[in-house]
N, C-alpha and C positions, 0 to 999 in steps of 0.2 A: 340097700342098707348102708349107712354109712359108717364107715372104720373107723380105729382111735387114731387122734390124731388130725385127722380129716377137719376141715375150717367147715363151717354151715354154707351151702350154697355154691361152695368152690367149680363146680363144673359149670354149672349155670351163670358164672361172673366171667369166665374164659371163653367159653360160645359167646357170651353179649360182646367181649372185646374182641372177638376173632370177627365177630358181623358187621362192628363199626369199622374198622380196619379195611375190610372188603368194602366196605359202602365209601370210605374217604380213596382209596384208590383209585375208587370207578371215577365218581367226581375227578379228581386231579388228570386223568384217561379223558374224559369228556373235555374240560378245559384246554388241555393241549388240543385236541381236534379242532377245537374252535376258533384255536390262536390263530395254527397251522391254516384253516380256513384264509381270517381274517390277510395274514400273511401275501396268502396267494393273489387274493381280489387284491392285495395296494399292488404288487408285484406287476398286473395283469394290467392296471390301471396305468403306474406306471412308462409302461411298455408302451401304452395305449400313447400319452400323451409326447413322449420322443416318436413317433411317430408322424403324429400330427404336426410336432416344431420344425420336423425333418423337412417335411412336404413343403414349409415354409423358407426354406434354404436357410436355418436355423439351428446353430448344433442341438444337441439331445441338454435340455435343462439350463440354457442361454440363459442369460440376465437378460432384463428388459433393457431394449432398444436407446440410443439416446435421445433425448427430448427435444436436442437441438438440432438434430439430421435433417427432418423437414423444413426446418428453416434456414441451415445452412446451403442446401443443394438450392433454394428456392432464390438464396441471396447470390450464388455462385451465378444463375440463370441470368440474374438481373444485371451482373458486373459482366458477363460476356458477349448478351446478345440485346439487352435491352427489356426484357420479359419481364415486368412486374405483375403477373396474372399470378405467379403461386405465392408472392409476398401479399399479394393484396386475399389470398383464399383462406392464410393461416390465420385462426385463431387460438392465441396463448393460451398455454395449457396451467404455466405453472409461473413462477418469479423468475426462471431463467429466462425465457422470455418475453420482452419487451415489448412496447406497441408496436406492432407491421408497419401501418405507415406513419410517417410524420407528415402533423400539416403544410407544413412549407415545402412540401414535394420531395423531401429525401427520405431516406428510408436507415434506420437506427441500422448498426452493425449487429449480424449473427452472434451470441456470445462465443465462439471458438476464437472469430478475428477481435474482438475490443480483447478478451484476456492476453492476447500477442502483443498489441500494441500498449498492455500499461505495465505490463510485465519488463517489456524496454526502459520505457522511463523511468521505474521504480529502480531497475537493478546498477544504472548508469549515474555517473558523478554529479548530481546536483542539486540543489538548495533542496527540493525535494525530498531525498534520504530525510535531511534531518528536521524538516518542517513539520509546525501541525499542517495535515492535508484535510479540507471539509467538503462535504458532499452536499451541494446545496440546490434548491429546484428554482430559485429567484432568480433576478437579474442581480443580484446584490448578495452581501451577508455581511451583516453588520457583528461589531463585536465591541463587547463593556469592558472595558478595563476598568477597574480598582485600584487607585495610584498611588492613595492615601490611608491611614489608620483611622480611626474612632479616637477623637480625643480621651484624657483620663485625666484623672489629677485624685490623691487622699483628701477624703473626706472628715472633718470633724462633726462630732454631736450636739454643737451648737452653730457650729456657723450654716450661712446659708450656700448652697448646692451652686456653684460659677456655671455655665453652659461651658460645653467641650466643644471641639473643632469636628464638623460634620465632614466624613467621607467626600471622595471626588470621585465622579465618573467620567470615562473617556469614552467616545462614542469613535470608534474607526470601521470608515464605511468600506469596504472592499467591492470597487464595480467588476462584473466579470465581463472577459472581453475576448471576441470571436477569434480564435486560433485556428488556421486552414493552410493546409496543401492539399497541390492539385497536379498528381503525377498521372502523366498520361501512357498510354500503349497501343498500340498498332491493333486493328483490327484482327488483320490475319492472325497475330502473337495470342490475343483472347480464344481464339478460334481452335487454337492448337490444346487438344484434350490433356496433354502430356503438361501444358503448364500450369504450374498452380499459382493462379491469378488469386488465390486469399491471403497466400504466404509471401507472395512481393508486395499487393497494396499494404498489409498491415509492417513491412520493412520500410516500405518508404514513405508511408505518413509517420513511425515513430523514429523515423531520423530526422526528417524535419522538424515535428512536434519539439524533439527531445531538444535542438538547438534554439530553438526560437526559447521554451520556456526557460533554461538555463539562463540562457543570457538576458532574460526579461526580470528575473527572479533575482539578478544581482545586479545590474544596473538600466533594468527599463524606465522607463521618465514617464510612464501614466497616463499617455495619450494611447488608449488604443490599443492597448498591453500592459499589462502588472507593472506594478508599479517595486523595482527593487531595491534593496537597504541600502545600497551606496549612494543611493540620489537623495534619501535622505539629510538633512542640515547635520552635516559636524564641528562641535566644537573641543577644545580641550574640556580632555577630562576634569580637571580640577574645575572647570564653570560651569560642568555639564547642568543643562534644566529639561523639563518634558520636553518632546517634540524635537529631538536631535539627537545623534547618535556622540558620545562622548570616546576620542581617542588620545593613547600616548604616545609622544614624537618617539622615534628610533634611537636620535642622538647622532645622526649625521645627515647632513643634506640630499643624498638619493642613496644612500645603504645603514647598513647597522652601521652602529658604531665601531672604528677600531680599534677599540680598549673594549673588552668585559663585552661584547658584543651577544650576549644573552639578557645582559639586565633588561632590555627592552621587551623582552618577552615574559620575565618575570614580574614587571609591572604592569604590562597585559594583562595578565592571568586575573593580579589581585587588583586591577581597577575596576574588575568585575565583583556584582555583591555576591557574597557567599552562599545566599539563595537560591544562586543560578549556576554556579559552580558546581555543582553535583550533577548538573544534567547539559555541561558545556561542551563544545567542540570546537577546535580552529579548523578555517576556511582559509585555503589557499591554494595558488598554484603550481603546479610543477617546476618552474623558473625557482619561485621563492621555497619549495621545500629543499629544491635542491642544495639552497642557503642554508638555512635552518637546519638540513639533515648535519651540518658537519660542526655542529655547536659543541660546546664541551659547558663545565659545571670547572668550578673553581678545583676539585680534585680531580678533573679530566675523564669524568662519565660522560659519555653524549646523552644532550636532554632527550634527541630521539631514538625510539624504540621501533622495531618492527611488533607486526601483529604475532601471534605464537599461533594462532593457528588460521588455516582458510578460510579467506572473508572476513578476517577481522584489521579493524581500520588500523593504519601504524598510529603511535601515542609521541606527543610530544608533554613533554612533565605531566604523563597520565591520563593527558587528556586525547580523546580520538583528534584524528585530520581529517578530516574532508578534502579530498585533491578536486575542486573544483575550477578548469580551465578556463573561466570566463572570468575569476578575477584577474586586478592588473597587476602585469609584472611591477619588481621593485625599479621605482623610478621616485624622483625629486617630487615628493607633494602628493606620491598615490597611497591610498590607503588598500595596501596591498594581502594585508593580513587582517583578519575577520576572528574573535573569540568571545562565544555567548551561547545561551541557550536558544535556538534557536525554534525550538518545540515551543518554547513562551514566544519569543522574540519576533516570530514573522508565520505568517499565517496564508497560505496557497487555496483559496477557494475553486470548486469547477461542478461543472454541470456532470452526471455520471454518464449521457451519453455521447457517443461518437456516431456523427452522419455524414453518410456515403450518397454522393448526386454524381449520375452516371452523364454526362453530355457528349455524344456524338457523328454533333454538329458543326461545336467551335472550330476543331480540329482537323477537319476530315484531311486523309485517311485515320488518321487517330483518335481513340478513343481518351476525352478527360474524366477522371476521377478528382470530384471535389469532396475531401474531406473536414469535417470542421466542427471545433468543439468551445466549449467557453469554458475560459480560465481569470481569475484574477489573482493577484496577490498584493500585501504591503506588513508595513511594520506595523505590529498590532504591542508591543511594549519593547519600549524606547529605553527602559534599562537594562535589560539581559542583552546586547549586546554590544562589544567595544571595540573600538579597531586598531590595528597600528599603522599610525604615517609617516612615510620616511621623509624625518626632518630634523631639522634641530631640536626644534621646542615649538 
């Protein structure tokens, strides 16, 4: 019977929510057990597979292997004893590596050893740093220079339309040309497990390499090797025309001037167009910075600044240096200092491989290593860069 007071149905709505309550419990009870299940089986799995990695002399959840092991140990075999049987078994898995063999009987460098040797040249003093560098598969690579504008002129609404003056193009052909050393070792020295015969040849082909293209990239003559910007035709700036490099005299016969002995550097700077100015650098060498470092400005600041922090080039009036030792010292008639953009101005082609020919025959008892790559270079715009010659006028 139900009391005053009492709501309709009230005991029968408290059982229905005391039974849902029970029934959402179980469920969430059920779910846990199946987590705790699921939990255990990856746990077990887990376990399972450091197990397996173990057996493999593997730690427990290693990264995969590198890609270039079997070809490096393959190429190690071939440089010590002659074995080209595991270079000739790989095939490329991925872009790291290369074709196995080359037709002409040598065999492309492992990438471990080409990343040693360009890593040299790149981080070392020369035309390089500040060059465009192009990666090309020809014998050649040629490049369009643009020399000239699109004529204009105001137009009226009756007269008749004049023809405008048609763009120029320059065609500069860059041949690439065979760069090799061939440093040799003793048999017995191959032989010896303890030396690492990948870390001297890639030493001693990028000290050679690094010499030869240095000094090819600023005065090679194009036989046979890059062709570099000093051997280009110089005239004075004021008559500069395409196809010659335009410089300003010093102002004395084999040094700066001895009055104001900066002016010459600051009509360097602006005999360059202002276009190239924003992306310029001077070239010179350690004789001649040594000159230049102790310049002053009419209120007695030195033009030169060191870098403010590691790795950065010292600045002469803001502009980086490049200490490049294969220009020439200050002498009568040399153009010893170099300022331009040199990313427009000169242009480094090459082949992206490097080939290793194992001969050990020429030599005997010693083993040769012929190494050899193809590079060119030349001036691909002849007004981004200008020189200074120490002279009168």
């Amino acid at each position: 019977m139900q009391t005053a007071g009492e709501a309709p149905g009230g005991a029968d709505a408290a059982v229905e929510v005391k039974a849902a309550l029970a029934d959402f419990v179980s469920e969430v009870r059920a779910f846990q057990g199946e987590v705790k299940v699921l939990v255990k089986e990856q746990q077990e799995r887990v376990a399972m597979l450091d197990r397996k990695m173990a057996g493999h002399g593997r730690p427990p959840l290693a990264a995969a292997a590198e890609a270039g092991v079997p070809h490096r140990k393959a190429f190690a075999a071939y440089l010590r004893t002659g074995d080209d049987d595991g270079l000739r078994g790989i095939v490329p898995e991925g872009k790291a590596l290369n074709t196995a063999v080359a037709a002409d009987g040598g065999y492309l460098v492992d990438p471990q050893t080409a990343e040693a040797v360009k890593s040299v040249l790149v981080s070392t003093a020369s035309i390089r740093a500040i060059a465009q560098v192009v990666q090309v598969e020809a014998s050649s690579f040629d490049v369009l220079v643009d020399r000239s504008e699109v004529g204009s002129g105001w137009a009226t609404e009756t007269a008749a339309q004049a023809e405008t003056a048609t763009p120029i193009l320059e065609r500069v052909s860059i041949r690439l040309h065979e760069l090799s050393a061939m440093p040799k070792a003793s048999q017995r020295l191959l032989d010896d497990s303890a030396f690492d015969v990948e870390g001297w040849l890639a030493g001693k082909i990028a000290t050679r390499f690094l010499r030869a293209e240095s000094a090819a990239f600023v005065s090679g003559d194009g036989v046979d090797k890059p062709k570099g910007f000093l051997t280009a035709p110089k005239v004075a700036n004021a008559s500069w025309t395409w196809g010659s490099l335009g410089y300003v005299p010093s102002g004395a016969a084999s040094d700066f001037s001895p009055t104001n002995p900066a002016d010459c550097i600051i009509t360097l700077v602006y005999a360059l167009g202002a276009e190239y100015r924003a992306n310029a650098s001077f070239v010179m060498n350690s004789k001649t910075a040594g000159a230049v470092r102790k310049m002053k400005d009419a209120d007695g600041r030195f033009l030169w600044s060191d870098g403010l922090a590691a790795g950065e080039p010292a600045r002469l009036m803001g502009y980086p240096v490049l200490i490049c030792e294969d220009m020439p010292d200050i002498a009568a008639g040399a153009h010893a200092i170099a300022f331009g953009d040199f990313r427009a101005g000169y242009t480094i082609a090459e082949r992206p491989d490097l080939r290793i020919l194992r001969d050990p025959f020429s030599a005997k008892p010693h083993v040769l290593f012929y190494a050899s790559k193809r590079v060119g270079g030349d001036v691909t715009d002849y007004a981004a860069i200008k020189l200074l010659r120490f002279a009168v006028s």
